[in-house]
C-alpha positions, -999 to 999 in steps of 0.1 A, spaced: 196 661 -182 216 631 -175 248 623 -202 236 653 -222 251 683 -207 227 707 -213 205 724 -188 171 733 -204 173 770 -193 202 779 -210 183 774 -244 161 801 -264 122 792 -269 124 774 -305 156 750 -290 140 746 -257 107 732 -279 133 708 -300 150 699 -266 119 690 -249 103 665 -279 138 648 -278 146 643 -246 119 647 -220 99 625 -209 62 643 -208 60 639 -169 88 663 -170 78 687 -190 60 718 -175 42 744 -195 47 776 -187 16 794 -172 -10 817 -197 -37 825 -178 -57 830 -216 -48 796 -230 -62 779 -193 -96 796 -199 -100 791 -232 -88 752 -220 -117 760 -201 -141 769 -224 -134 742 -248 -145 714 -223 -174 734 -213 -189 742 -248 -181 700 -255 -200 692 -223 -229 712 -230 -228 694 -266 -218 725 -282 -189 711 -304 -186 740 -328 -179 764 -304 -149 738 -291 -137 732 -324 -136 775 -331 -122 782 -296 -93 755 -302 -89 761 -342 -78 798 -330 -50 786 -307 -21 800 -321 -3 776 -289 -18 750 -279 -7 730 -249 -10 695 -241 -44 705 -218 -55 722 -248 -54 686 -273 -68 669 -245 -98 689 -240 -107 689 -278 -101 649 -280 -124 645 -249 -149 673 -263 -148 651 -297 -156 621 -272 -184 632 -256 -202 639 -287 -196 608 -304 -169 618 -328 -143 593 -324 -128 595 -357 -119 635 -348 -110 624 -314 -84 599 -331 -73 626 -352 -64 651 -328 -44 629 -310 -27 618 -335 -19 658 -340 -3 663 -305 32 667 -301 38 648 -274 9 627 -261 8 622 -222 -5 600 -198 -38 617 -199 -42 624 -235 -39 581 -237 -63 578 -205 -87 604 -230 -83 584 -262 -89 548 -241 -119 563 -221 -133 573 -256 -128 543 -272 -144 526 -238 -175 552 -244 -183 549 -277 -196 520 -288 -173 499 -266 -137 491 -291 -117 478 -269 -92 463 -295 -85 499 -302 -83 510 -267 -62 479 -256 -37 488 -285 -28 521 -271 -28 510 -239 -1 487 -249 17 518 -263 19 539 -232 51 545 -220 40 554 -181 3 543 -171 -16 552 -138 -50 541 -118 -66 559 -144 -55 538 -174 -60 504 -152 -94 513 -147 -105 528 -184 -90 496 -198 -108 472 -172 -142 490 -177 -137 481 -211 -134 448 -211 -164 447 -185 -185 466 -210 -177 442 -237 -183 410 -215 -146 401 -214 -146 393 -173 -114 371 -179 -96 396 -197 -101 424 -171 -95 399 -141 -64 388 -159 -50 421 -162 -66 436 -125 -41 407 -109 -10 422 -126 -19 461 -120 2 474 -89 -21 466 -58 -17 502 -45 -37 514 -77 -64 489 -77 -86 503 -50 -108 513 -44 -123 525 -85 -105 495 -103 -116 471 -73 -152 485 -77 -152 474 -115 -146 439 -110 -171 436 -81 -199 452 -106 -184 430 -131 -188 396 -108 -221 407 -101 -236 411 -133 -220 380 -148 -236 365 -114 -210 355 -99 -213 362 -62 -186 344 -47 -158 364 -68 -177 395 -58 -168 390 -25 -137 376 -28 -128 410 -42 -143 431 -17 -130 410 12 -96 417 -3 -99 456 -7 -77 479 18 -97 508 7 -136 509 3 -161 540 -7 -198 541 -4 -194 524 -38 -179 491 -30 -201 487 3 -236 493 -19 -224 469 -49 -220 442 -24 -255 447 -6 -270 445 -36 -255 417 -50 -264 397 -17 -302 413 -24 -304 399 -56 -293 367 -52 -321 366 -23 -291 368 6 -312 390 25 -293 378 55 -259 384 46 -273 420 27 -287 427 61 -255 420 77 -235 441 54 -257 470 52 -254 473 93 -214 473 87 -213 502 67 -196 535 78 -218 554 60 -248 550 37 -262 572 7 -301 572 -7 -283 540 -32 -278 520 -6 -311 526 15 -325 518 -21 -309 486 -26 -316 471 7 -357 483 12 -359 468 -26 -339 437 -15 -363 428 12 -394 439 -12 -386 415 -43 -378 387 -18 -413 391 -2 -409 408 29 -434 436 28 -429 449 66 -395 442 70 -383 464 36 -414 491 47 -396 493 85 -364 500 68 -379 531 43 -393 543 76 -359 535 100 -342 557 69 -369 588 72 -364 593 110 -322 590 109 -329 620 87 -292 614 71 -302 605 41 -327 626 20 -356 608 1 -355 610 -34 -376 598 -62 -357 562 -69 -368 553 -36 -403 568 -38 -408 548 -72 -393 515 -51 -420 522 -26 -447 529 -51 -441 495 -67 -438 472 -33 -470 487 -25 -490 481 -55 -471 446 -59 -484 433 -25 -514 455 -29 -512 479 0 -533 505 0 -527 524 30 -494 525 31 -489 534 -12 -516 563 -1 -490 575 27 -462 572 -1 -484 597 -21 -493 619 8 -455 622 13 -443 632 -19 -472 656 -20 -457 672 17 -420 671 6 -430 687 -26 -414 667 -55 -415 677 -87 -444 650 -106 -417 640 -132 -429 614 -155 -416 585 -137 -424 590 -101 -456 598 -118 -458 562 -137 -455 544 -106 -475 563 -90 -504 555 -116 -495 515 -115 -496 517 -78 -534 524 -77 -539 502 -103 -530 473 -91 -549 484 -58 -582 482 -75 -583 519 -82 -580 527 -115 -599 563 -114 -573 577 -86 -546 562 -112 -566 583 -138 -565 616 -115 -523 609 -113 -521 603 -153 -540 639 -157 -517 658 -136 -485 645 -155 -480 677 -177 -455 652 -201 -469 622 -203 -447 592 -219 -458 564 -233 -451 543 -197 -482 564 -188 -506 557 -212 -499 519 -214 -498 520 -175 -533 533 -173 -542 512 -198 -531 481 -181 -550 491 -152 -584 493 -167 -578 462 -184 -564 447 -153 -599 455 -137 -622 445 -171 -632 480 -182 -620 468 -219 -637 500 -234 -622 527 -210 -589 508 -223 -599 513 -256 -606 543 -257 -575 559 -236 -555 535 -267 -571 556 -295 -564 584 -278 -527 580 -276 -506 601 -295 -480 573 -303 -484 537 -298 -454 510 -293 -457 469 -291 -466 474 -254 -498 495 -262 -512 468 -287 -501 436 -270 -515 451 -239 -550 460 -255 -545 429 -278 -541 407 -247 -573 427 -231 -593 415 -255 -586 381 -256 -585 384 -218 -630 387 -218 -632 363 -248 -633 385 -279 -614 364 -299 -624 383 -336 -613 416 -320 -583 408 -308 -572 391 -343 -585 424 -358 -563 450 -337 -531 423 -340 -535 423 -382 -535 459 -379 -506 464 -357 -476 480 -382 -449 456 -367 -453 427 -350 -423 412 -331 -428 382 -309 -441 394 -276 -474 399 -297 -480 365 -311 -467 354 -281 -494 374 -262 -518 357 -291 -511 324 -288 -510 326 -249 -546 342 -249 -555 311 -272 -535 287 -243 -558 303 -216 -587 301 -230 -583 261 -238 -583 267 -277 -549 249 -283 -555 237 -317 -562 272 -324 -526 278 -305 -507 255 -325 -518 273 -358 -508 306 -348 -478 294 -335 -468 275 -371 -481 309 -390 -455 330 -367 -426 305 -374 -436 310 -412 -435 351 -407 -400 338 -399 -408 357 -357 -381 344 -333 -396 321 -308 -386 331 -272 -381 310 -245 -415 322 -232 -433 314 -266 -422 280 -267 -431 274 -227 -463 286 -239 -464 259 -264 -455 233 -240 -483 240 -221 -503 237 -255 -490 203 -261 -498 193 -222 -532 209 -225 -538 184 -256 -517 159 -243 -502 153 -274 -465 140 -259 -453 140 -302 -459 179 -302 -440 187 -269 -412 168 -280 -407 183 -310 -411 220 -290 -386 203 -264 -360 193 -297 -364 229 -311 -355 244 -273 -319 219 -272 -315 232 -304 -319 271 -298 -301 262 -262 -326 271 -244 -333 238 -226 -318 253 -187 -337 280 -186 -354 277 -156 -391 283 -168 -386 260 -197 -377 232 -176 -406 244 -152 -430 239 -186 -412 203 -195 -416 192 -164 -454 199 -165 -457 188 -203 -442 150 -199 -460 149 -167 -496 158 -183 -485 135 -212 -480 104 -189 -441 103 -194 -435 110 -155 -400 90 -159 -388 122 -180 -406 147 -166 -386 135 -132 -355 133 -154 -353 170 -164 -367 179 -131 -336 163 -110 -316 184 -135 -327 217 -124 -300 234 -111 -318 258 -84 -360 248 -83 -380 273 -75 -416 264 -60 -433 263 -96 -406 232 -105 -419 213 -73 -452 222 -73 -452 206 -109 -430 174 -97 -454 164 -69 -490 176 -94 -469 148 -118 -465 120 -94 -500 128 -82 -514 125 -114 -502 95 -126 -509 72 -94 -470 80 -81 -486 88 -46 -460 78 -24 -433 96 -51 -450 129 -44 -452 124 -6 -411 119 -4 -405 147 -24 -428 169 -2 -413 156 30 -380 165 10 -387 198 6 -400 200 45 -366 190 56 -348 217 35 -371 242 52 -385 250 18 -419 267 18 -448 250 6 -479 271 -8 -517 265 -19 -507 244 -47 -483 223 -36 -509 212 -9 -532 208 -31 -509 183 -50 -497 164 -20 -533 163 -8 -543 148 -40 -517 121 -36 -530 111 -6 -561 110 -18 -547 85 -50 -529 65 -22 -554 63 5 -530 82 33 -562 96 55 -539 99 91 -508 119 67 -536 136 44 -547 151 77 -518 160 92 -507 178 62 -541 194 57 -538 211 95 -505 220 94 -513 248 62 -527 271 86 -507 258 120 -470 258 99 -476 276 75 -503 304 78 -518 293 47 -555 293 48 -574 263 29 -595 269 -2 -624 250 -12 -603 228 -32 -584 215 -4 -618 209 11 -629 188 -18 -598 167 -13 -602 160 19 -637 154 18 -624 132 -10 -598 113 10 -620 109 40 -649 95 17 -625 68 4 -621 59 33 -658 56 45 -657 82 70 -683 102 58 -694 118 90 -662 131 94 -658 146 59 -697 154 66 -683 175 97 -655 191 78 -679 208 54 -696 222 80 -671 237 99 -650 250 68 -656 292 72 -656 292 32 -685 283 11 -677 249 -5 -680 247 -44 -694 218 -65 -661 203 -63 -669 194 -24 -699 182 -27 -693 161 -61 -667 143 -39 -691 139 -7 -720 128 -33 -696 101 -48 -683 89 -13 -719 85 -4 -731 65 -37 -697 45 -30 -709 40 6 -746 34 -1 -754 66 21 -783 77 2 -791 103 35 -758 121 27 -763 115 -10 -795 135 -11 -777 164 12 -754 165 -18 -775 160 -50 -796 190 -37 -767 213 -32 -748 205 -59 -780 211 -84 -787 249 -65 -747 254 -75 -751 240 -111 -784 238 -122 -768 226 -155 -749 193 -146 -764 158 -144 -745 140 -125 -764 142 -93 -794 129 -110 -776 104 -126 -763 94 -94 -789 98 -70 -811 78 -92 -786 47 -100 -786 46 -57 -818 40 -52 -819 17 -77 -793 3 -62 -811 7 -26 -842 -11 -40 -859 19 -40 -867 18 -85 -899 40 -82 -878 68 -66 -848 66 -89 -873 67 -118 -887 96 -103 -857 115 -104 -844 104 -137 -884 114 -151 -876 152 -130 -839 153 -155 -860 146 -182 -887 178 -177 -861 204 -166 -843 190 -199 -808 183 -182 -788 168 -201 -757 141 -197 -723 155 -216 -713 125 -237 -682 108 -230 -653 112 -254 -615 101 -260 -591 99 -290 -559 85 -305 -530 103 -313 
């Protein structure tokens, strides 16, 4: 030893013990080999990793040496077992506590229940870290949300130690916080990558819908694991592309590199029963069947929701009885189903069946109810539900919103604020809708207020809902204010933007914003065709109304529904072309509702056309037997036509099939 004078092998045992507390630095102290004391170092980590802690504590309580190994196992033994006070302890015991007793006592501070105060303190304390310590300290901070902290202190870690486990921290740290960009900038940085690094980052670019750049990535890679196949095949499935994430599960199977496993299956069972595949979810069963898995309980679940949401409930049933431990996931998945497909009393009875029920089983049932009308039921099962948190009332209140019972909605929804129930984000969206569906603009402000005030206002379905709510109230100003504050819209915000402008005779409004969303190569669906069609109905555009009406199968593959029809029979009726809109019924391959030929039957009153009046008065009584505008109408024409004795004739026919006018009616808020 340097300035000492002493050479460590001239001294006996004991001094050689002194010498080595006093003036060695751990790294340089080596203990001598016992083969005993290495297995029973052994044993120790064995018995804690098994959960067996006793057999630790007696295996290291008859030490009569213990090395540095020894402490180390029994602190990380303690660890895994959730004893952190006896971890503490026995470090504090050890005689000399080296780099990986500190990595031991940081890792179990990291573990259990995340005190990173405590681990950052003895980190501060170490006289020599490595890698190790970087990254125990960093995953702390990432665990306990502290991304600035852990950045901070991976920019002044040596640069050789970062990669690639330290590295691979951050990125998972960037990505959960969602920030991409960082992400990248990490991984573009690293001089050493794993299989780790490459599937974070594909991933990451599949959840932020960069399918492109995941695609990209994934193609890159030196080498890929069952993780990575995962993440890009579920990438492509949650962004909508069936085929293209199906190719890919297939392009995996004939490499034959990778093994399937049951993560994937599951991803496959849910694409399939999300688009409704049939054929290719029964290959995905036929599969496992060959490769023989194991029907574990959540291959099995999918599995179950996959026929489901197929429209076959009983083959889910045949899947549910072969799961020798079922879970509740299985019972309310089954459950779902049969609800999903109206049989209410198979639902039932599978629910009274269960052996244990959770807020899932009676929302679900709850919800079923509600779902066919059965409004006493369904308050019955949710008064005797044991706890009720707020995804039942919110199922309640939403059942009440559906149905068109919004007064009914608002009470609930004052009696679960009184039970003192959080209000999601959800619940009060629900309650917008409430307030639109009443159009009571004092209410949805109020629900708006209570949103700022819970911060909930950027949330991207609550500015969907306020956007809906100011529009249905007639404040279209607002409802364009908050919408123009949406950070990312999705095709629900513009779909309600241009059904707001529509609405409230802002025709031209919605036609800019949907040749806006044209330019930017954003996708338009059903709805938001129905909206602009409507708006070109408000505003009389018969040359654009068309143009946009062909291009939904041309562009777009969409294929029109009858309401599109009754628009355009609509816009072309305005318009006096009634021949034409006459010829567009006839060659639509659907059969037109009461909604086309209402609009026809008005067109032709407007139009005095009383030979395409009649056409429609007949058709729309075989549709709705019930309704009385057509006599109403086709009567006041003739009138009109100078043709009295035959409009008296048909008001005398309302009369003796008792048909009867609904009333008018308005009110004042």
């Amino acid at each position: 030893m340097k300035g000492s004078g002493i050479r460590p092998q001239h001294l006996s045992s004991l001094k050689f013990s002194i010498f080595k507390r006093c003036y060695l630095k751990p790294a340089q102290i080596r203990e001598p080999f016992d083969k005993f004391l290495v297995q029973c170092n052994s044993q120790i980590t064995k018995h804690g990793r098994e959960g067996n802690i006793q057999q630790s504590e007696a295996i290291f309580r008859q030490l009569s040496r213990k090395s540095v190994v020894s402490y180390t196992a029994m602190l990380t033994a303690y660890s895994q077992n959730g004893q952190l006070a006896k971890a503490r302890m026995v470090f504090e015991e050890m005689p000399y506590k080296s780099t990986a007793a500190y990595n031991a006592m940081i890792t179990a501070y990291v573990r259990n229940g995340c005190k990173v105060d405590e681990a950052f303190s003895l980190f501060s304390q170490m006289g020599e870290r490595n890698e190790v310590s970087f990254g125990a300290i960093i995953t702390g901070f990432l665990k306990a949300g502290m991304l600035g902290k852990a950045g901070d202190l991976y920019g002044v870690m040596p640069i050789e130690w970062r990669d690639p486990i330290c590295s691979n921290a951050m990125i998972n740290g960037f990505l959960k916080s969602g920030k991409l960009e960082q992400a990248i900038h990490i991984f573009n940085g690293m001089v050493k990558r794993d299989i780790v690094s490459w599937s974070s980052m594909v991933d990451g670019f599949c959840k932020e819908r960069r399918i492109i750049e995941a695609k990209e990535l994934f193609d890159k890679m030196p080498e890929r694991n069952v993780v990575t196949w995962t993440s890009i095949v579920d990438g492509y499935m949650n962004n909508g592309l069936f085929k293209d994430g199906f190719d890919l599960f297939i392009r995996m199977r004939r490499e034959g590199i990778v093994a399937v496993n049951p993560n994937i299956m599951t991803v496959m069972f849910e694409a399939c029963g999300n688009f409704g595949v049939l054929r290719e979810g029964l290959q995905m069963h036929s599969l496992v069947l060959r490769m023989g898995f194991v029907m574990d309980v959540f291959l099995g679940n999918s599995i179950i929701t996959m026929y489901c949401r197929c429209g076959y409930v009983d083959e889910g049933n045949a899947v549910f009885q072969s799961i020798s431990k079922k879970d509740i996931v299985s019972w309310n998945s089954l459950i779902a189903g049969y609800i999903q497909h109206k049989e209410i009393e198979k639902a039932y009875e599978l629910f009274e069946m269960m052996p244990k029920r959770d807020s899932i089983s009676w929302t679900t049932i709850i919800s079923g109810y509600l779902g066919i009308g059965e409004v006493e039921r369904s308050i019955q099962l949710f008064k005797m539900m044991p706890e009720k948190d707020d995804i039942a009332w919110t199922a309640v209140i939403s059942g009440f919103v559906d149905m068109e019972m919004c007064d009914e909605a608002f009470t609930w929804f004052i009696e679960m604020l009184r039970d003192s129930v959080h209000a999601s984000s959800l619940t009060l969206s629900i309650m917008l809708s409430a307030s639109a569906c009443l159009a009571t603009l004092r209410a949805g402000t109020q629900i708006h207020g209570l949103l700022v005030k819970k911060g909930m206002e950027y949330e991207l379905c609550v500015q969907n809902s306020l956007v809906s709510m100011y529009s249905k109230c007639g404040n279209v100003a607002e409802a364009y204010n908050i919408f123009k504050k949406i950070n990312a819209p999705n095709i629900v915000s513009i779909n309600s933007m241009i059904t707001g402008f529509a609405q409230n005779g802002l025709g031209e409004e919605a036609v800019k914003l949907f040749a806006k969303i044209q330019a930017e190569n954003f996708k338009p669906n059903e709805i938001t065709f129905l909206a602009v069609l409507s708006a070109c109905v408000h505003e009389g555009l018969v040359e654009q109304g068309c143009e946009y009406f062909n291009s939904m199968k041309s562009l777009y593959g969409l294929e029109p529904g009858p309401d599109h029809y009754a628009c355009m029979v609509d816009l072309l009726g305005r318009a006096g072309l009634l021949d034409e809109a006459t010829d567009l019924i006839q060659s639509s391959t659907i059969e037109p509702h009461s909604g086309v030929w209402g609009a026809l039957l008005g067109s032709s009153r407007n139009h005095f056309r009383l030979d395409l009046a009649n056409v429609a008065a007949q058709r729309l009584t075989e549709l709705d037997p019930a309704n009385a505008t057509p006599y109403v109408v086709l009567s006041d024409l003739y009138d009109i036509m100078g043709a009295r004795k035959d409009g008296n004739q048909i008001r005398l026919l309302k009369e003796i099939l008792r048909v009867k006018k609904n009333p008018g009616c308005s009110w004042i808020q």
